[in-house]
C-alpha positions as CSV (number, residue, x, y, z in Angstrom):
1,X,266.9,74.6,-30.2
2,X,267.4,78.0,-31.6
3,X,266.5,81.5,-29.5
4,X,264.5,82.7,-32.3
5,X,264.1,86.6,-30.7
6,X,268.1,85.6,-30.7
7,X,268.2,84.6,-34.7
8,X,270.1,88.1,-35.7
9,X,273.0,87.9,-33.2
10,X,273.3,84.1,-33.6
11,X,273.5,85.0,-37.5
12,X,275.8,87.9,-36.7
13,X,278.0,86.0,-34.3
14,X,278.6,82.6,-35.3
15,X,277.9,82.8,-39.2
16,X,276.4,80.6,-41.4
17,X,278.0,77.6,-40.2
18,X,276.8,78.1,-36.8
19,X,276.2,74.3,-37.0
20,X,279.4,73.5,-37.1
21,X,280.3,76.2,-34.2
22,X,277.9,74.2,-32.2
23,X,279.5,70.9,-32.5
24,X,282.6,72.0,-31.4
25,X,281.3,73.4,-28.7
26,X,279.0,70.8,-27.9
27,X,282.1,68.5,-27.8
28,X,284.5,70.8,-25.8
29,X,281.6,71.5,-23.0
30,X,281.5,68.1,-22.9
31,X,284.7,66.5,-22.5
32,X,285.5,69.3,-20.3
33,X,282.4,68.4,-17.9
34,X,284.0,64.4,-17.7
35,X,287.1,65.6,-16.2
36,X,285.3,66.5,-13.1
37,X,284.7,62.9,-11.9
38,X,287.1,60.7,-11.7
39,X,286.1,56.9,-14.4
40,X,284.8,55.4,-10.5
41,X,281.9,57.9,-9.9
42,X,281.8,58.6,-13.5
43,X,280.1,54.8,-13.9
44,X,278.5,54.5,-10.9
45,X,276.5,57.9,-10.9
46,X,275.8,57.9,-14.8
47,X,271.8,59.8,-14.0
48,X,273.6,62.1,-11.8
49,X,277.0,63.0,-14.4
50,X,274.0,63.1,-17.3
51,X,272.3,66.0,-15.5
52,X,275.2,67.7,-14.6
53,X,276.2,67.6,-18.2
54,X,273.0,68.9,-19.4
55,X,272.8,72.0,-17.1
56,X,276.6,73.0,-17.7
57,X,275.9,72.4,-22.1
58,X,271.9,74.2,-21.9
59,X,273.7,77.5,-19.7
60,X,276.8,77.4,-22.2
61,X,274.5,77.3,-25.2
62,X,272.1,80.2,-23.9
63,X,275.1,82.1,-23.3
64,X,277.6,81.8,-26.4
65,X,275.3,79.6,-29.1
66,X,272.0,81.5,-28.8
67,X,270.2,78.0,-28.8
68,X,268.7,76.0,-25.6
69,X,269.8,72.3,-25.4
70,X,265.9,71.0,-24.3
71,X,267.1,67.2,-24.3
72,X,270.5,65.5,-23.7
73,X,270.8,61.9,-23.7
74,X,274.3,60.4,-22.4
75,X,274.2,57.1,-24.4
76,X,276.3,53.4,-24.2
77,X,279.7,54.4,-23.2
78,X,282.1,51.5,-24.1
79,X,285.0,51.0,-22.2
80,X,287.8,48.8,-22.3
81,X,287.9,44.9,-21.5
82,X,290.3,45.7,-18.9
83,X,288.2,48.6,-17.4
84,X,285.1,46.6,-17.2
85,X,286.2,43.9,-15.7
86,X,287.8,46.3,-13.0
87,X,284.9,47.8,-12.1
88,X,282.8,44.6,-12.0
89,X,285.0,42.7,-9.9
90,X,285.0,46.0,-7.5
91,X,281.0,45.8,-7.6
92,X,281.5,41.9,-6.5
93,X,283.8,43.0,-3.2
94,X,281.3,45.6,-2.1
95,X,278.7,43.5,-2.3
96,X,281.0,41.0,-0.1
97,X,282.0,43.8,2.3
98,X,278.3,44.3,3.0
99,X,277.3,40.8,2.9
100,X,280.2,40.5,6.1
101,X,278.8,43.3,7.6
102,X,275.1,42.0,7.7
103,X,276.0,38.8,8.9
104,X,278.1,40.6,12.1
């Protein structure tokens, strides 16, 4: 969402293809945000990575882009057969490990 008392320096700045400006930046704010986690918590804490995404691409956009990001949605990420099976099969032994645990 543009700044509209920031329309003249957003114009000034960035040009008329300030759309494109924010795409990039949109796209390097973001895959700089998923190297923070490692794929592990990444998947497991999806609502909390979503919001931490959010905040970081809203303040970058106040900042450089003159705009507000009001909504962010972080949609279906598909992964690899290999990767999904991984992380199900490590769901399956926690749920073991606590299982053994309740029965002690």
């Amino acid at each position: 969402q543009l700044m509209f008392d920031q329309l003249y320096t957003l114009w000034s700045t960035l040009g008329e293809d300030y759309e494109k400006t924010f795409i990039r930046m949109a796209i390097e704010q973001l895959s700089t945000a998923t190297t923070h986690h490692n794929a592990h918590f990444f998947f497991r804490n999806r609502t909390f990575v979503s919001k931490e995404m959010h905040r970081k691409l809203d303040e970058h956009f106040k900042q450089h882009a003159f705009a507000e990001v009001p909504f962010f949605q972080l949609r279906t990420v598909h992964l690899p057969d290999a990767f999904e099976d991984a992380i199900r099969e490590t769901q399956v032994q926690e749920q073991h490990i606590k299982i053994a645990r309740l029965e002690q």
